[in-house]
VEXDREN-2710 file (C-alpha; in Angstrom, 1 decimal):
% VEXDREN-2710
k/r/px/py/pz
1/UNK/-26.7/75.3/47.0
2/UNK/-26.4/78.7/48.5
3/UNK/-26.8/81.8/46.2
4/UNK/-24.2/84.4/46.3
5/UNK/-25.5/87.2/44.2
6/UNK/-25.0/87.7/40.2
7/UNK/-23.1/90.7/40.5
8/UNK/-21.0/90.0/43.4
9/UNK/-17.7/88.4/42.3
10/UNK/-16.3/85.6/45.0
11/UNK/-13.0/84.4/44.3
12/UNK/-11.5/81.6/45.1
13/UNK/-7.6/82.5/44.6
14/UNK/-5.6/79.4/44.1
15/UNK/-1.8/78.9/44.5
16/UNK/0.3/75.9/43.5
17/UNK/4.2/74.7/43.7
18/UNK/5.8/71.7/43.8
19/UNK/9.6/70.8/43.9
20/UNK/9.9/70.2/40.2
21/UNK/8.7/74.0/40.1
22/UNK/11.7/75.2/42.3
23/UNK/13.6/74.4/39.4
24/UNK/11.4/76.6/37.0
25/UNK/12.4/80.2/36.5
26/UNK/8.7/81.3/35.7
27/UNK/7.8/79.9/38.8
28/UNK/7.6/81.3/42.3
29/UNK/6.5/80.7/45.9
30/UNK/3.5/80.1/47.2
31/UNK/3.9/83.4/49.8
32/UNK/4.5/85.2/46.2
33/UNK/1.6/83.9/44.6
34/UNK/-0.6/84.5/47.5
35/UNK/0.4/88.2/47.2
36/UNK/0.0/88.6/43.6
37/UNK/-3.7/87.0/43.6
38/UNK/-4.4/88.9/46.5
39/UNK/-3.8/92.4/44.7
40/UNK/-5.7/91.3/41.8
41/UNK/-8.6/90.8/43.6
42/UNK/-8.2/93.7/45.5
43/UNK/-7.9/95.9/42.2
44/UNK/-10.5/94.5/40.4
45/UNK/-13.3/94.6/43.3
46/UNK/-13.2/91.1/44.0
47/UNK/-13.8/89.8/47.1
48/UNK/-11.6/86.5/48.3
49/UNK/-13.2/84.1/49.8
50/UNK/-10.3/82.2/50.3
51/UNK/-6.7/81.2/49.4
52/UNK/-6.1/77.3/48.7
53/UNK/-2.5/76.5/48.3
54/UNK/-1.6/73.0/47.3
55/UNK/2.6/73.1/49.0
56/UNK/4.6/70.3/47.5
57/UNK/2.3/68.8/45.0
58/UNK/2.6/68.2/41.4
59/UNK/0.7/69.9/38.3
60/UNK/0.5/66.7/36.4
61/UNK/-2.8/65.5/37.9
62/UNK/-5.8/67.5/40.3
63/UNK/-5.4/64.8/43.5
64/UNK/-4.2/67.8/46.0
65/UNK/-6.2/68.2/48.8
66/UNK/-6.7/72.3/48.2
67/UNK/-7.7/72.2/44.8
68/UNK/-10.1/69.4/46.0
69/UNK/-11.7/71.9/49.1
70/UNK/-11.9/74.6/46.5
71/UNK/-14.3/72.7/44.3
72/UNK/-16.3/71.5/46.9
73/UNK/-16.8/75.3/47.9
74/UNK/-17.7/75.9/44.1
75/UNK/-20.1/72.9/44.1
76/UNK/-21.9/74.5/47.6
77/UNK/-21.9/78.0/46.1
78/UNK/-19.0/80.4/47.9
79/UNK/-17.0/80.7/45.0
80/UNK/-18.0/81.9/41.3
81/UNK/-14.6/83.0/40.4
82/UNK/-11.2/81.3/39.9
83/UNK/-8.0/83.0/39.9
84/UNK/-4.4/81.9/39.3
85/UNK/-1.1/83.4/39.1
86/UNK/-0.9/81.4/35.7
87/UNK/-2.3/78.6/33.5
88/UNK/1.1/76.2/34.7
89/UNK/0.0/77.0/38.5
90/UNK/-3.2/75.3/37.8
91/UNK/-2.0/72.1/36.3
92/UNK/0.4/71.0/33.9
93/UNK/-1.7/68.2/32.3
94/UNK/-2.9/69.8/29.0
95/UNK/-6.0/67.6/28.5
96/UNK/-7.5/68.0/32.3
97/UNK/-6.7/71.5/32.5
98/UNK/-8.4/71.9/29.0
99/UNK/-11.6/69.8/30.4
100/UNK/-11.6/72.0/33.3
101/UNK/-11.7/75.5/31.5
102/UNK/-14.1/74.0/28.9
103/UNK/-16.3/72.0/30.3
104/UNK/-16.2/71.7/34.2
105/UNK/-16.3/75.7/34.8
106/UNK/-18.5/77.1/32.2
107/UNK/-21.0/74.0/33.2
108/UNK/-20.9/75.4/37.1
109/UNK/-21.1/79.3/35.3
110/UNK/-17.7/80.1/37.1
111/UNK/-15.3/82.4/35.4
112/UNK/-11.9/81.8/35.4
113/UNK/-8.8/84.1/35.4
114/UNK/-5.3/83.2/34.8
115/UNK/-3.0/86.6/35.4
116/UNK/0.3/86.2/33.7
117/UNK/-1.4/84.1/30.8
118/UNK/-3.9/87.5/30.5
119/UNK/-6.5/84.6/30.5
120/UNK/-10.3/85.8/31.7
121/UNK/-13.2/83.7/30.5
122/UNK/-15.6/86.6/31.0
123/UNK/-13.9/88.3/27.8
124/UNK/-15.3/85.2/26.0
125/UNK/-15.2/81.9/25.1
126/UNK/-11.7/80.2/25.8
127/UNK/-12.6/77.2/23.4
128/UNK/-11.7/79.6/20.6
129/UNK/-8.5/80.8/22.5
130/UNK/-5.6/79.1/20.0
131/UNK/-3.1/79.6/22.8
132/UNK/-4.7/78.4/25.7
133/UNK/-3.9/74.8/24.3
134/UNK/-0.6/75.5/23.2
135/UNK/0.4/76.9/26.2
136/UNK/-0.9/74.0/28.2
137/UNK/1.5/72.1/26.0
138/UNK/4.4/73.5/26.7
139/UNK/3.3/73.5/30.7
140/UNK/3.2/69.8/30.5
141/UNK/6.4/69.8/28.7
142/UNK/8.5/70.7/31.6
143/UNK/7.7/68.1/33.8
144/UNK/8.5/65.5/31.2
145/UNK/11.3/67.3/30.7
146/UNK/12.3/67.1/33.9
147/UNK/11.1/63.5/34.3
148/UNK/13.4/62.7/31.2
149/UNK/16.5/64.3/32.6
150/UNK/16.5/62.8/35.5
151/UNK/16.2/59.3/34.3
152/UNK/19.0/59.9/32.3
153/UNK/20.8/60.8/35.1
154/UNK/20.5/58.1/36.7
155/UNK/20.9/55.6/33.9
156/UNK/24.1/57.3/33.7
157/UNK/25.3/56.8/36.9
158/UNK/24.0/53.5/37.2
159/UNK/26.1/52.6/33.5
160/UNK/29.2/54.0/35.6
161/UNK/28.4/51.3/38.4
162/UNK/27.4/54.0/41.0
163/UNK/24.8/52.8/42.9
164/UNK/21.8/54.9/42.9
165/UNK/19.1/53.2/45.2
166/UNK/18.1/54.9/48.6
167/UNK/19.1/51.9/50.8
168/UNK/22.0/49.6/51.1
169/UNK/21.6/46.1/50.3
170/UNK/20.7/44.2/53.6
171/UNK/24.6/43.0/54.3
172/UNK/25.9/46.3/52.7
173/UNK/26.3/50.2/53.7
174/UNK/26.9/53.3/51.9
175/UNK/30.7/54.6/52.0
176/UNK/31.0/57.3/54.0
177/UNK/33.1/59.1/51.4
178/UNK/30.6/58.2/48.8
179/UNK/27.3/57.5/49.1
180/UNK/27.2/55.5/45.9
181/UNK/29.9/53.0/46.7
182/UNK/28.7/50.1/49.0
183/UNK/30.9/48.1/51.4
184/UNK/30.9/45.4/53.6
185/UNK/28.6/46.0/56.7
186/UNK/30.1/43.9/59.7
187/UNK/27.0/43.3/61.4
188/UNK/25.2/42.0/59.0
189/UNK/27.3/40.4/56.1
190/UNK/27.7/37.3/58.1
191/UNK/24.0/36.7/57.5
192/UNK/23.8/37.0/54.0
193/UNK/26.6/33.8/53.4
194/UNK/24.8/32.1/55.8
195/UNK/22.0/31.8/53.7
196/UNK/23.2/30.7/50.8
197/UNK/25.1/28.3/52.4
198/UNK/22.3/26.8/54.0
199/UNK/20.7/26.4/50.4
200/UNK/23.6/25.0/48.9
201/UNK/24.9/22.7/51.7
202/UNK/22.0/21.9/54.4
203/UNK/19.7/22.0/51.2
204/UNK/16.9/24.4/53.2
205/UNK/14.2/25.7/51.4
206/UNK/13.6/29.6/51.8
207/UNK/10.6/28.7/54.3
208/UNK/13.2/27.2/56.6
209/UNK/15.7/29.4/56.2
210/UNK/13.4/32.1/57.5
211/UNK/12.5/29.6/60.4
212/UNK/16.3/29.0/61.5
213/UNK/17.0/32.8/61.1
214/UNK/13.6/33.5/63.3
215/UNK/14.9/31.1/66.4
216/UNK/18.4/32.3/65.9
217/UNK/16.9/35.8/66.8
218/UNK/18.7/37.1/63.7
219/UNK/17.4/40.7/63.0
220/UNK/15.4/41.7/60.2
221/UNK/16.7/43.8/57.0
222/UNK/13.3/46.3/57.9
223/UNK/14.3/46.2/61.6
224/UNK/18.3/46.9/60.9
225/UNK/17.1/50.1/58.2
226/UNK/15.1/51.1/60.9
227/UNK/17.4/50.7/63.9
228/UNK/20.5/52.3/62.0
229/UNK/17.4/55.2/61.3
230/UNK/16.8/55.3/64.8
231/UNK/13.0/54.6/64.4
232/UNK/11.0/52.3/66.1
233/UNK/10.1/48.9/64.3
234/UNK/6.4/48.2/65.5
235/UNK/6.9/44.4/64.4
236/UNK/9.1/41.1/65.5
237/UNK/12.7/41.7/64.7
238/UNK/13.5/38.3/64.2
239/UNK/10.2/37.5/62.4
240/UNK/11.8/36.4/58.8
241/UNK/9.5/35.3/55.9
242/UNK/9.4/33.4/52.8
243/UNK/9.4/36.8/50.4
244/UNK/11.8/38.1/52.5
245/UNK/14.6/35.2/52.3
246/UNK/13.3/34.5/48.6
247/UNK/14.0/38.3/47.8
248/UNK/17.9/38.0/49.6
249/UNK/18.8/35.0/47.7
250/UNK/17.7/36.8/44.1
251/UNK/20.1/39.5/44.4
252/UNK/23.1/39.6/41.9
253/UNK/24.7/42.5/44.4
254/UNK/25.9/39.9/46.6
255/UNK/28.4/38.6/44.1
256/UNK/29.4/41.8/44.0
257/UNK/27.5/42.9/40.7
258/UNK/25.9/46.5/40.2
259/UNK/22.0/45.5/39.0
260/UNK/20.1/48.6/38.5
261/UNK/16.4/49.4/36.4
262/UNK/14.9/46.4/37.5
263/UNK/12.1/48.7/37.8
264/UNK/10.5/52.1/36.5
265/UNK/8.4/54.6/37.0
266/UNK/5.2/53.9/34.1
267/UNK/5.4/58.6/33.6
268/UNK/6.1/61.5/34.9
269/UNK/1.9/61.2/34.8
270/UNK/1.6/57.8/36.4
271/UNK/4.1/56.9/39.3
272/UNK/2.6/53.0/38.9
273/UNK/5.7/51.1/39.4
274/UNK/6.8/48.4/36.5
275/UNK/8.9/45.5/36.4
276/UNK/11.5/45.5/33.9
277/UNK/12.4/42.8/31.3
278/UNK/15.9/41.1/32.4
279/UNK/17.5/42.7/29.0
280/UNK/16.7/45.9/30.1
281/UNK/18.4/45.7/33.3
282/UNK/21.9/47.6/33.8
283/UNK/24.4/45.4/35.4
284/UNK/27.8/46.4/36.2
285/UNK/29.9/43.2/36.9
286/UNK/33.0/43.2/40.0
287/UNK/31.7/46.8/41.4
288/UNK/31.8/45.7/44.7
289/UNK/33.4/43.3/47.2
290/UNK/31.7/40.3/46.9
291/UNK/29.6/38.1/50.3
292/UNK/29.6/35.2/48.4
293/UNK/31.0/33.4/45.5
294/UNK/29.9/32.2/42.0
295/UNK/30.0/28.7/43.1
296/UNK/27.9/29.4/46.2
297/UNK/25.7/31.6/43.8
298/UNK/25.2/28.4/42.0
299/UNK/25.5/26.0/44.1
300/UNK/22.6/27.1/46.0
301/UNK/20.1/28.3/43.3
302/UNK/20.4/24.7/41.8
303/UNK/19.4/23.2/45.0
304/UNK/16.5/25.4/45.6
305/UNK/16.1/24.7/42.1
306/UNK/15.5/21.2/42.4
307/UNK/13.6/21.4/45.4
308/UNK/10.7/23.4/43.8
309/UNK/7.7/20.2/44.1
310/UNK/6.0/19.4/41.5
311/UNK/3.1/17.1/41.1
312/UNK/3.5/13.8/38.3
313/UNK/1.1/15.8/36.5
314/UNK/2.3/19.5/36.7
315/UNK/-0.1/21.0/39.0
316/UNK/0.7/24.4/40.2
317/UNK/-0.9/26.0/43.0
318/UNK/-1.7/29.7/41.9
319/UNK/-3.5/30.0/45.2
320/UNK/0.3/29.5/47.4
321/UNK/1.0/32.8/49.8
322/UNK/-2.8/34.5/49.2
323/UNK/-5.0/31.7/51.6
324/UNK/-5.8/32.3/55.1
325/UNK/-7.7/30.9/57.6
326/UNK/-10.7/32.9/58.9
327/UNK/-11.0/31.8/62.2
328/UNK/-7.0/31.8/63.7
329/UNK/-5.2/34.0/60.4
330/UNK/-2.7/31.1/59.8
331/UNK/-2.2/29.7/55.9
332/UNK/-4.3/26.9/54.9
333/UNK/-1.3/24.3/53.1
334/UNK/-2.3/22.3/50.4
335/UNK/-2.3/18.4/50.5
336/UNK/-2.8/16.0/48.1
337/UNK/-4.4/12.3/49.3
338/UNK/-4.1/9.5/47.3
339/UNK/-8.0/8.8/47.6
340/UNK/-8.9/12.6/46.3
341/UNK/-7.9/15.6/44.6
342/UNK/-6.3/18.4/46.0
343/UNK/-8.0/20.4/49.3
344/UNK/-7.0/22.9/51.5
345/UNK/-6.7/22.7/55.3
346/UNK/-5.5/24.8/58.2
347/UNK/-1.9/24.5/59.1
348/UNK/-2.5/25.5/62.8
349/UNK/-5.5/22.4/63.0
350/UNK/-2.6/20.3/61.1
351/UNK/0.1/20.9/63.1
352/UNK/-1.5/21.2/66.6
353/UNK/-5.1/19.8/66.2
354/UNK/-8.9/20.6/66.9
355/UNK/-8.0/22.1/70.5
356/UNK/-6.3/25.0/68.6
357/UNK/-8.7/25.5/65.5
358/UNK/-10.5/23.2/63.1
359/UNK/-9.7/22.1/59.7
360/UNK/-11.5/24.6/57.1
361/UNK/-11.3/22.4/54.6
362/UNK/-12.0/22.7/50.7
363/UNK/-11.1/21.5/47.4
364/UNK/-8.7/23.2/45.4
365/UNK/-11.8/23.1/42.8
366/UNK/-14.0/24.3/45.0
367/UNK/-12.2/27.5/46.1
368/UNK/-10.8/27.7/42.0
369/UNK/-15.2/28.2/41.6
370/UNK/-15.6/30.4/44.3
371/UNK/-12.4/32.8/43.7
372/UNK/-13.3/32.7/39.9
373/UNK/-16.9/34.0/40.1
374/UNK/-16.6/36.9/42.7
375/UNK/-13.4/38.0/40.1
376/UNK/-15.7/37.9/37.2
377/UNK/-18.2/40.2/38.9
378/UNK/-15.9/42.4/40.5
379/UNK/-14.8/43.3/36.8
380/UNK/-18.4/43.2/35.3
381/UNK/-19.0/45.6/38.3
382/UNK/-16.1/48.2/37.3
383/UNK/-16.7/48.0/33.6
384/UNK/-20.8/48.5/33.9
385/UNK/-19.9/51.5/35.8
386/UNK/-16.6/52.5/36.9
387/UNK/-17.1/55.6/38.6
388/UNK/-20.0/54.5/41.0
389/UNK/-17.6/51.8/41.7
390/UNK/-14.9/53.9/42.2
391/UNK/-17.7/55.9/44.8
392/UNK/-18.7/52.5/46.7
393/UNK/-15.0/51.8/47.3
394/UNK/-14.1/55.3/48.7
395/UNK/-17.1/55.7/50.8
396/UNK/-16.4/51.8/52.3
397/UNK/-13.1/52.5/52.8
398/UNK/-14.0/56.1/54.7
399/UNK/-16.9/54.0/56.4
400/UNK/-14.7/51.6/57.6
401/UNK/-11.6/54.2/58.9
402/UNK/-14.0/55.9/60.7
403/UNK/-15.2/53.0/62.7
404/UNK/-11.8/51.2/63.0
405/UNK/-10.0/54.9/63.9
406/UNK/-12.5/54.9/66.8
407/UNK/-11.5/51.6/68.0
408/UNK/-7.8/51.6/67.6
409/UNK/-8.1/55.1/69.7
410/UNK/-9.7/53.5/72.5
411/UNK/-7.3/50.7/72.6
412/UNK/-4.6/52.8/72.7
413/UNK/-6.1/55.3/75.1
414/UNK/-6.8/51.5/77.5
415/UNK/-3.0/50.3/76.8
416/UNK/-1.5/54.3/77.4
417/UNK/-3.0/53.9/80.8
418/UNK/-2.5/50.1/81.6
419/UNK/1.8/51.0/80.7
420/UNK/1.3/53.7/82.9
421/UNK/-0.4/51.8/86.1
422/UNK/2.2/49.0/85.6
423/UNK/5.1/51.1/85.8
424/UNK/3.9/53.1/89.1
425/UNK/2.6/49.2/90.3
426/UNK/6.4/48.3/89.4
427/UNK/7.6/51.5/91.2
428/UNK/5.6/50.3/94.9
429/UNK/6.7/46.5/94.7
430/UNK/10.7/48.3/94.8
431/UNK/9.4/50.5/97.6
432/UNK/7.7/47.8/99.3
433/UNK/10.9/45.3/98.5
434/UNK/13.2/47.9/100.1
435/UNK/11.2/48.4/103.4
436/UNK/11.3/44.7/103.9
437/UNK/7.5/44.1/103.6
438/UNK/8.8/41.7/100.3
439/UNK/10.9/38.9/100.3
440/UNK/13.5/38.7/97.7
441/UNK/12.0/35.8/96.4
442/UNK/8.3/37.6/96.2
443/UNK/9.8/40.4/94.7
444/UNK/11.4/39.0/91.9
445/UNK/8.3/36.9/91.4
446/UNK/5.9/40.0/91.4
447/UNK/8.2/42.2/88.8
448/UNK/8.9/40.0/86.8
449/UNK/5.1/39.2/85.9
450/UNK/4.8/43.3/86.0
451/UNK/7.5/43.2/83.6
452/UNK/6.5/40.8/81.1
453/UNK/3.2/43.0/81.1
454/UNK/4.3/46.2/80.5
455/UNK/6.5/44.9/77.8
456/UNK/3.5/43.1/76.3
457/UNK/1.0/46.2/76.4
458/UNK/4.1/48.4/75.1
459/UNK/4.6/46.3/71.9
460/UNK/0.6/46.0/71.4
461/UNK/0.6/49.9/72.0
462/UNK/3.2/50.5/69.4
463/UNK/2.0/48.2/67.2
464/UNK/-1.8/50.2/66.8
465/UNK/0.2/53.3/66.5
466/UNK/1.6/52.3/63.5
467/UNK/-1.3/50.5/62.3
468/UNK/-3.3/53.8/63.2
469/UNK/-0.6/55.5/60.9
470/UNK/-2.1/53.3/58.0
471/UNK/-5.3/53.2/57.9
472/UNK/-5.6/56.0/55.3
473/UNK/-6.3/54.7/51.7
474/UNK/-6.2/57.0/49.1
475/UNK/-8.5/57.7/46.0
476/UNK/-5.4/57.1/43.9
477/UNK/-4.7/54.0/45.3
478/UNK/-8.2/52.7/44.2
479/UNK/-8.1/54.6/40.8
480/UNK/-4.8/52.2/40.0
481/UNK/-6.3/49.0/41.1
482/UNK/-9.4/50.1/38.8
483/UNK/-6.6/50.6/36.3
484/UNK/-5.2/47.1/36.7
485/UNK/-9.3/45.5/36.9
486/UNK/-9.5/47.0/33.4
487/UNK/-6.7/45.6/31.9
488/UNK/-8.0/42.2/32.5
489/UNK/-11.6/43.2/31.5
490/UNK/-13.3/39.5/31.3
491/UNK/-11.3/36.5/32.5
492/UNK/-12.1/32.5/31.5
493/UNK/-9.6/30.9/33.7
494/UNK/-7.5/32.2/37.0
495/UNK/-3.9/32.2/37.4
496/UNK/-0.9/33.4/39.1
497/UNK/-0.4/36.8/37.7
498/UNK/-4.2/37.9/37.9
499/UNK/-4.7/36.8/41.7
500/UNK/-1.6/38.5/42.7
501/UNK/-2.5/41.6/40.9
502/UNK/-5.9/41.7/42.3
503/UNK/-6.1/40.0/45.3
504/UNK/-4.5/40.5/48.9
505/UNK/-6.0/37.5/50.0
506/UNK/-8.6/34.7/50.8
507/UNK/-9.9/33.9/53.9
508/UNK/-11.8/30.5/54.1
509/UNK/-14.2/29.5/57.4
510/UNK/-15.1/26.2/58.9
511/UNK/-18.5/24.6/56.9
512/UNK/-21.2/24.7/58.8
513/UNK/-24.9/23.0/58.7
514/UNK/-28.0/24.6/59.1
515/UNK/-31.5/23.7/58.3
516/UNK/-30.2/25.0/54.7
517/UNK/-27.7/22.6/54.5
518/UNK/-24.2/23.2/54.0
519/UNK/-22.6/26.5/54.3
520/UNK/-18.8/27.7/54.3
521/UNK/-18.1/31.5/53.4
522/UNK/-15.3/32.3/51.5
523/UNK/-14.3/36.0/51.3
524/UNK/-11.6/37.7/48.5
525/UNK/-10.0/40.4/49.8
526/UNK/-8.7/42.8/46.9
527/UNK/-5.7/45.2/47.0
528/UNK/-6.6/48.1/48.7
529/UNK/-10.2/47.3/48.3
530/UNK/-11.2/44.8/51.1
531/UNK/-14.1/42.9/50.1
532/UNK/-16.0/43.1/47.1
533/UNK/-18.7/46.1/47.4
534/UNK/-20.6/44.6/44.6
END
């Protein structure tokens, strides 16, 4: 740590607004603040070591990147000195802020100053400042406040059937006269019948609906939001899936309901998203022009109804969707035999044999084993010690960025130049084709393989853009599956709602022999985490 003098007064002046502050009258910008803190310092002697201003980020927790540099200065020694324009501008969470100016500061011997509060540490203690606390009270009143109105507000409007969610259904669009009426969207309504009529009548399960809609080269609800948004949709248009279809076939709005608060916001605190209970849904009945009818409605849930299998003895598989094969990325499907219990095996080895990949089989017991223990000491791991797991996690995860950042740059960089050669290789074959050194025949031969290139490398090239754009994980995203770990605490038995909660998924590999004896890894991938650090 580097010294920086007893006497000598470094401050670090820190500024803060987000948009729930714009609406605050004892609020004011961050240009404003910068000026105010500025003159302080100047005033009082002080020298600035710098200004961190956190733009756009609420006071309700301390994950803004700013307020994060600043104490990393404090911990290295360039600041000693905090100064804010107020006590609301440092946070509006009464207990953090109060662990802060208690604890965290006077333990690192840095005094803190909050102007318009006529708050300065070095006057003495602030645990015997009454008001300190009660002014941190009301601070975090106003975002609940805020939080408060708002959902009224939208309850409200929801109660008066006017829909409130940021996209149109997938068959629907947003009136142009008023953004909370849907109507009938053309090019896409014809879809969304077609569906359900394929459940109720051709009695197709959502897996082959997605199929039919995929050859049918039938665009995507993602692709469509994106194409009306006039971005570019890194993925297969026409690629449809089971969630997808399965999510489509679920929605009341097609009938021409209103069905609103199927799910919240946990606090203005925590922006975990929660389901809602059916009864406290808000459905509005005949709001807008039907795509289908009740009978179809009907018709077609009762037929996917009946076709959900089943075993004589009412086995479930709690592993369906989350079970992937290591070596090709494909599902492994469950089968039953008469002559054993249920295993696992790889659908691409099913359906096309050993050429493609090999079978990768294992008992449903023998994964339910596997799966079972590594979730038991993933959450002995986080309740032993939750904040060095917290550290393993975010040091993997900055580990593994900074190795797969490399590599996705130099694919890109290899596929920015390969587009570029084609389309000058593309450019000579016309040249060539024009002063008669190609035939016709050669020609369209020759471009049509420089074609079919080009677009390949294009697609890959937009496809590691975007998975560039997401490799970032946050420390909030870990701190909420940590949150959801501890809820389960210890855990006898596995089922549906704890592997989908924890777990992205499970990749199983081919056994193997060695002079060991059998081997077959099987590795649990958790949300956000990737493997087990433990």
């Amino acid at each position: 740590m580097k010294s920086i003098g007893q006497r000598k007064t470094i401050a670090a002046c820190y500024c803060r607004l987000s948009d729930d502050d714009d609406q605050d009258g004892t609020s004011v910008s961050i240009e404003t603040q910068t000026k105010i803190l500025g003159d302080y310092c100047r005033d009082h002697g002080m020298e600035v070591f710098g200004f961190y201003k956190d733009d756009g980020y609420t006071g309700t927790n301390f994950n803004r990147p700013a307020f994060k540099q600043m104490m990393k200065d404090i911990d290295e020694g360039f600041v000693n000195t905090v100064v804010v324009k107020d006590l609301s501008r440092f946070g509006r969470e009464h207990l953090q802020v109060g662990n802060y100016l208690q604890m965290v500061f006077p333990n690192k011997k840095v005094r803190f100053i909050a102007i318009g509060d006529d708050v300065d540490s070095d006057r003495g203690s602030l645990d015997y400042d009454l008001m300190i606390p009660i002014k941190n009270i009301f601070n975090e009143y106003y975002p609940a406040d805020c939080s408060r109105k708002t959902r009224q507000a939208f309850i409200s409007k929801a109660s008066n059937g006017e829909f409130i969610g940021a996209q149109a259904p997938y068959g629907y669009r947003k009136s142009q006269a008023d953004k909370h009426v849907l109507e009938l969207d053309d090019k896409t309504a014809w879809v969304i019948t077609w569906m359900f009529e394929m459940a109720a009548y051709h009695g197709y399960g959502y897996n082959k609906i997605a199929r039919v809609l995929t050859e049918r080269k039938v665009i995507t609800p993602a692709a469509y939001q994106a194409e009306r948004a006039g971005r570019s949709y890194a993925k297969d248009p026409y690629e449809w899936n089971l969630a997808t279809v399965s999510k489509i076939l679920a929605n009341e709005t097609y009938l021409g309901h209103l069905v609103s608060g199927k799910r919240r916001i946990a606090s203005f605190k925590n922006k975990r998203v929660i389901k809602q209970p059916e009864d406290k849904w808000i459905i509005v009945e005949n709001q807008f022009p039907p795509l289908i009818s009740s009978k179809l409605w009907n018709d077609a849930h009762e037929k996917l109804k009946t076709r959900k299998r089943e075993s004589s003895s009412g086995f479930v598989n709690i592993f369906a969707g989350l079970i992937k094969c290591a070596d090709c990325g494909y599902a492994l499907g469950i089968t039953n035999a008469k002559t054993q219990s249920n295993y696992f095996i790889c659908q691409t080895y099913s359906k096309k044999g050993k050429a493609y990949c090999t079978s990768h089989y294992i008992t449903y017991n023998a994964l339910y084993r596997v799966v079972l223990a590594d979730l038991r000491e993933m959450l002995r791991t986080v309740k032993e010690n939750r904040e060095e797991f917290k550290k393993q996690i975010l040091q993997k995860i900055s580990s593994d960025n900074d190795s797969g950042r490399k590599l996705m740059d130099k694919e890109i960089a290899d596929l920015t130049k390969r587009v570029e050669e084609l389309s000058v290789k593309y450019d000579r074959l016309y040249e060539d084709h024009l002063d008669g050194l190609l035939s016709e025949k050669k020609f369209r031969e020759m471009a049509e393989r420089c074609e079919a290139e080009q677009s390949k490398a294009e697609e890959r090239l937009a496809e590691m853009k975007a998975a560039l754009d997401n490799t970032d994980q946050t420390e909030q995203e870990v701190e909420d599956f940590i949150m959801v770990a501890e809820h389960f605490e210890e855990i006898e038995e596995l089922d549906k709602e704890i592997l989908n909660r924890l777990v992205s998924s499970i990749t199983v590999g081919q056994k193997t022999l060695d002079d060991m004896g059998e081997r077959q890894e099987i590795r649990v991938n958790y949300r956000f985490l990737g493997r087990n650090p433990a």
